[in-house]
N, C-alpha and C positions, 0 to 999 in steps of 0.2 A: 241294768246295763253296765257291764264292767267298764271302768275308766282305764284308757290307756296312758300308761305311766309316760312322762316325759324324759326326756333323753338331757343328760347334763355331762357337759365335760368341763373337769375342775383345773384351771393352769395357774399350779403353783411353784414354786422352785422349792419353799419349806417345806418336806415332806411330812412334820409331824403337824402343821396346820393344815396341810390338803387330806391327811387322816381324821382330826377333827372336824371340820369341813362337811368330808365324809359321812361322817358319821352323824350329824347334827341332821343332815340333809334325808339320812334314813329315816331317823327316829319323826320327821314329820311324813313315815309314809300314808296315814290314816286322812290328814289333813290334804297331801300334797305326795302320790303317788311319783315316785321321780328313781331314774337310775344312774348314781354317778359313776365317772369314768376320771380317773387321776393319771395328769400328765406335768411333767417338769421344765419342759421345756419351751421357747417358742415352735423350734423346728418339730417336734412331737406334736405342739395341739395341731400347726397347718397339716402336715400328716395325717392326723385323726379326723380333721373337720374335712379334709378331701377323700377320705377313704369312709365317713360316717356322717349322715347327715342329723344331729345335734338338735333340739330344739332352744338350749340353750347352756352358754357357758360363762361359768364365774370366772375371771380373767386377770390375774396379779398386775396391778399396774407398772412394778418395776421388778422384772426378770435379767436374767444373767446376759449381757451382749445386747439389749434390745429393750422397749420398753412396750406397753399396751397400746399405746395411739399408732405405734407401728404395727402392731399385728392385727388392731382394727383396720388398717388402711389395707390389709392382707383379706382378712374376712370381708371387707367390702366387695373386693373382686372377682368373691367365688363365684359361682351360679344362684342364682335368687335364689333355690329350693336348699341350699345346702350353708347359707347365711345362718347363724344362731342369731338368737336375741341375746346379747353381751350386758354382764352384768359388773363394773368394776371395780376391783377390790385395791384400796389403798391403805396405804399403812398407817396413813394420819387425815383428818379430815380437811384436806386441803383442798378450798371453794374453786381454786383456778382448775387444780386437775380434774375435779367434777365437770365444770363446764366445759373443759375442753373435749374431756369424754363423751360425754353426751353431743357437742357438736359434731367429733366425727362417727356417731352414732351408738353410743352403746345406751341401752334402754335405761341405765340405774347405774350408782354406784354404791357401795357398803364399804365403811369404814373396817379393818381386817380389827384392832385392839378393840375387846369387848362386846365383838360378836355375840349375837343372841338368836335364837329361835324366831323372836316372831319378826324382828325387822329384815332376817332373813326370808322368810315363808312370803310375808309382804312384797319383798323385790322380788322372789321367785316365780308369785302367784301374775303379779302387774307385766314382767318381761314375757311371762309365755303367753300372756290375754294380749300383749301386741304384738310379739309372734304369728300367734294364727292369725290376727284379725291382717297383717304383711301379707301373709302364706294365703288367705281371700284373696286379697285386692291385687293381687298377683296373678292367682286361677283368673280373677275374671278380667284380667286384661289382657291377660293371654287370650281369653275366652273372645276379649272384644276382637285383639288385633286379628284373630283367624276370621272372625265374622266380618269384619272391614275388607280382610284381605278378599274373601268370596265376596264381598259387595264389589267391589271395586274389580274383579273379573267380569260381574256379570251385567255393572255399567259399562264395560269397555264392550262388550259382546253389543251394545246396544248400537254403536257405533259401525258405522258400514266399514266391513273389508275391502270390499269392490264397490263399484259404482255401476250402474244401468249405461245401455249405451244407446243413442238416438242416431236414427232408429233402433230401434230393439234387433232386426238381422241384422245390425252393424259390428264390426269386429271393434275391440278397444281403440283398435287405432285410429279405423276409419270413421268413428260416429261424431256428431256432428259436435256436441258437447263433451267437455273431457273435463275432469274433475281430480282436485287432488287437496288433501288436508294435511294437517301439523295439531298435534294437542299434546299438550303437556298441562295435567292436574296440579295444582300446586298443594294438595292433600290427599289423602287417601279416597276419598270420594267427592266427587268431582260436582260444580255446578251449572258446568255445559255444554250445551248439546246440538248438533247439526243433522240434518238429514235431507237425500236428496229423492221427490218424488216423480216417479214417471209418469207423465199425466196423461201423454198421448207419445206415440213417435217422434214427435219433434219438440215433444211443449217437456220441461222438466219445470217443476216445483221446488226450489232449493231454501233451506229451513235453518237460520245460526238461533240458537238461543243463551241464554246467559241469568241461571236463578241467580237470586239475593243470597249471596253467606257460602259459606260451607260444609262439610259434614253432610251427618245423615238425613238432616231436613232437608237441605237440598238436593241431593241424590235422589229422595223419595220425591220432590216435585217436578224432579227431571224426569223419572219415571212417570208418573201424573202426564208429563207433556208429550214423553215418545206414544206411551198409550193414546191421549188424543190426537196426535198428529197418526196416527193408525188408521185412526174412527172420522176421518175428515175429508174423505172422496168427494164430498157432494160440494165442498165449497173450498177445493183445494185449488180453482182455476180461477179464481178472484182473491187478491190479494188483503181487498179489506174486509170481504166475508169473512177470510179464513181467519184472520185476526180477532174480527171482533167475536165468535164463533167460539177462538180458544180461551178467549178473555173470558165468555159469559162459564165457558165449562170450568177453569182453570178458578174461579172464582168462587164458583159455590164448590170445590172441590178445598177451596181453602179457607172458607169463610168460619169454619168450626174452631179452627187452631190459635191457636197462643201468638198474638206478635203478633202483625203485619211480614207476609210472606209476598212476594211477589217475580216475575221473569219476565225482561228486556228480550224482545225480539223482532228481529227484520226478515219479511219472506219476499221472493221476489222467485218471478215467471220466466224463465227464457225462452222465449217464441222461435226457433229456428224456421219454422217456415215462414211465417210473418216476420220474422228477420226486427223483434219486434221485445222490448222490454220490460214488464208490468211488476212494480215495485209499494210494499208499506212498511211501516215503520211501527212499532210498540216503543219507542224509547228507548230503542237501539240505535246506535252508531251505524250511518248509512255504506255503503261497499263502496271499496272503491273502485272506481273505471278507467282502466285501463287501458288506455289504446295505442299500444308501441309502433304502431305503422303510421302514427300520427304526431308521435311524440308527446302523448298526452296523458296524463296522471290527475284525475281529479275525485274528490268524493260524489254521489249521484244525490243532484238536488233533492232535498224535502222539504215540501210543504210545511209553513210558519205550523201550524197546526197536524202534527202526524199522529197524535192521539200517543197515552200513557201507558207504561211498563202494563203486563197481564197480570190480569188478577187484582187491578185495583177498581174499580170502577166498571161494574156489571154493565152500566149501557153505554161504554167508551165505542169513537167511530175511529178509523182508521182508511185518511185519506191513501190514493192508489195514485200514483204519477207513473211516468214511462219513458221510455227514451228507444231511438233507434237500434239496430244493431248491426256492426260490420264485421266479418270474417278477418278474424286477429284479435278481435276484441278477448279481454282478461277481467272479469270481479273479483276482486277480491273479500269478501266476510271477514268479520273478525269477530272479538269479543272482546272489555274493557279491559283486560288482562293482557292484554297487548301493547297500550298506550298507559295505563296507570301503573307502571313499572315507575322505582326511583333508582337512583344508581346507587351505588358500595355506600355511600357517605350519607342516603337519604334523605338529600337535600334536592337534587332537580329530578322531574319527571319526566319519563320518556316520550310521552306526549304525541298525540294526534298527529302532528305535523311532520315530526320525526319519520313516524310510520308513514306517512305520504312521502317525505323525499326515501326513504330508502324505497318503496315501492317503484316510484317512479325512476329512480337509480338503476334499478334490476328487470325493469321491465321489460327489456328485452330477451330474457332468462324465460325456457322454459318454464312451466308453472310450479312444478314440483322444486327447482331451483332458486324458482324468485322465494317460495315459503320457505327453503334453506336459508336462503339469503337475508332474509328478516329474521329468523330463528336467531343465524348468528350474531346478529347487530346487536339483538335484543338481550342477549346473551353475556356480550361485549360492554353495552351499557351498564349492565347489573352485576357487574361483577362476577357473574359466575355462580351468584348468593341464590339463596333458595325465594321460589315463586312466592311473590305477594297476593299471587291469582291466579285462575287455572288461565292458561293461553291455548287460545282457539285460533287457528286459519284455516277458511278452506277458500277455493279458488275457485271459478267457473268459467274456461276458455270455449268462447266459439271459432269450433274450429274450421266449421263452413257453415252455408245458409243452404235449407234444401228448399226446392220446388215442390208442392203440392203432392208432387206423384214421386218424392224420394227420390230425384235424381240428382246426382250433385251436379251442384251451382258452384262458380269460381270458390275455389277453395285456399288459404293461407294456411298453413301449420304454425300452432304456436306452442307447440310441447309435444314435447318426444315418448315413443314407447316405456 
């Protein structure tokens, strides 16, 4: 198999050393197949390395008007695929300009008095082995970020566009539950996840979840979960079934792996003809309840005992509480990503209570506003800095209670088309 020669651009200002140089660099073509290209200038090699991409170049450290730590800061900026491995050539062996070269990246340097054959072939052979082995780790990042990028499409698809509407003839406007989310990933792939089930005409099943970590393990146990929350008809009308249900699956689905892996999650029922609430908890953060016609903002009691995060404990119980429901009434879901925010300085946490008074602040806000409305507090608090966690809201307003036979019952509007 023929070896393909390397590509080398020599920038030297001496032209009778960048001909021996030259020539020194032929004479090892047996050892070190290679084809030089002799330039004088700084403004020539950026010319050349933008017009040629280089596997690599021997680089004078002091040229006319400019020196080599400036023209590395020039090579750093190109496009990764057209970067050389820099090798650099100084006139005396001066230990500071070594190190400083190599800090701002060049692979090597060679003293230019008394150049020789093999400690050149040496720097030649060692800058192009970390060349390609750059020019890898480069493909396969690239390789990663396109594969992230389709993962993180195809978790977003996971996500409802639209929501069901109760009853099912009901138009968006007029059904009885009305629903509205906020998500922001705080990485490429995300670790959580909401969904809302139709269980009957009036009965919805609504699903927040929140895996451990982030990245691909996570995203892959999110997937794990929208799959069982799929496969889960039969005990999606009891709260602690459904739980303990996903626990027993969600557990030997991970009991193979590395780590402790695990997913906090809260499901809960909204009864609109029973006008009625059935709520459990995994170790999630309980919704909060909202009642703007009352003046009322609080989190929904649980149980001392609501049973642990999924996936840790195959025979965990998961108690079921419940509470009334009145026409105006607002839940809100959330995930810990919402409250374990720190501000700019990283010193105080955005915190549980916070998210309860701004909720209760905005509560008279249609729903899709009052999640604006905590969006931007949340926002405001953090500076503006990038997410410490993915942030989840979704909301569930009833918007009336119906009778048995789908007639509407007094009705309040709490959010607009």
């Amino acid at each position: 198999m023929k070896v393909q020669p390397a590509s080398l651009l020599i920038v030297d200002d001496d032209p009778v050393f960048s001909t021996f140089v030259r020539q020194m660099v032929l004479s090892l073509a047996e050892e070190f197949p290679c084809v030089p290209v002799c330039v004088e200038t700084a403004e020539k090699a950026i010319e050349e390395l933008h017009r040629t991409a280089y596997d690599l170049t021997l680089l004078d450290y002091h040229l006319p008007g400019t020196d080599g730590l400036q023209i590395l800061a020039q090579i750093h900026d190109l496009p990764a695929d057209r970067q050389p491995s820099v090798i650099m050539l100084t006139g005396s062996g001066s230990e500071t300009v070594a190190v400083e070269s190599m800090k701002r990246g060049a692979r090597d340097y060679l003293v230019k008095a008394g150049l020789d054959r093999a400690p050149l072939l040496r720097a030649l052979r060692s800058a192009l082995s970390q060349k390609r082995l750059a020019d890898q780790v480069s493909r396969y990042n690239a390789q990663m970020r396109t594969d992230l990028e389709m993962a993180r499409h195809l978790q977003e698809s996971l996500l409802p566009d639209d929501y069901p509407t109760f009853p099912r003839s009901a138009s968006p406007t007029d059904s009885a539950l009305r629903f509205c989310h906020r998500f922001y990933p705080a990485a490429e792939l995300a670790g959580d996840f909401f969904s809302v089930l139709p269980l009957s005409d009036l009965q919805a099943g609504v699903l927040i979840c929140d895996v451990m970590g982030h990245g691909v393990r996570a995203a892959l146990v999110t997937a794990m979960l929208r799959a069982l929350v799929d496969n889960a008809n039969k005990s999606a009308a009891d709260p602690g079934r459904f739980l303990s249900n996903m626990n027993q699956k969600l557990g030997g689905l991970l009991h193979p792996s590395d780590g402790p892996m695990f997913a906090t999650a809260f499901y809960m029922i909204v009864d609109a003809a029973r006008g009625r609430l059935r709520y459990a908890s995994a170790g999630h953060p309980a919704a909060l309840h909202l009642q703007p016609q009352l003046g009322l903002a609080n989190p929904l009691p649980l149980p001392r005992q609501h049973g642990p995060a999924l996936g840790l404990f195959p025979d965990a119980a998961y108690a079921v509480s419940q509470c009334p429901l009145q026409p105006g009434d607002v839940f809100l879901l959330f995930t810990d990503g919402a409250f374990e925010l720190t501000d700019a300085d990283g010193e105080q946490e955005y915190g549980k209570e916070r998210l309860l008074a701004t909720a209760r602040k905005n509560m008279h806000l249609a729903p899709n506003e009052l999640c604006d409305a905590i969006v931007s507090d949340i926002k405001a608090f953090t500076g503006g800095g990038d997410l410490e966690d993915d942030v989840c809201l979704l909301s569930v307003a009833v918007q009336s209670l119906r009778t048995s036979s789908e007639r509407p019952a007094e009705k309040v509007r709490v959010s607009k088309p």
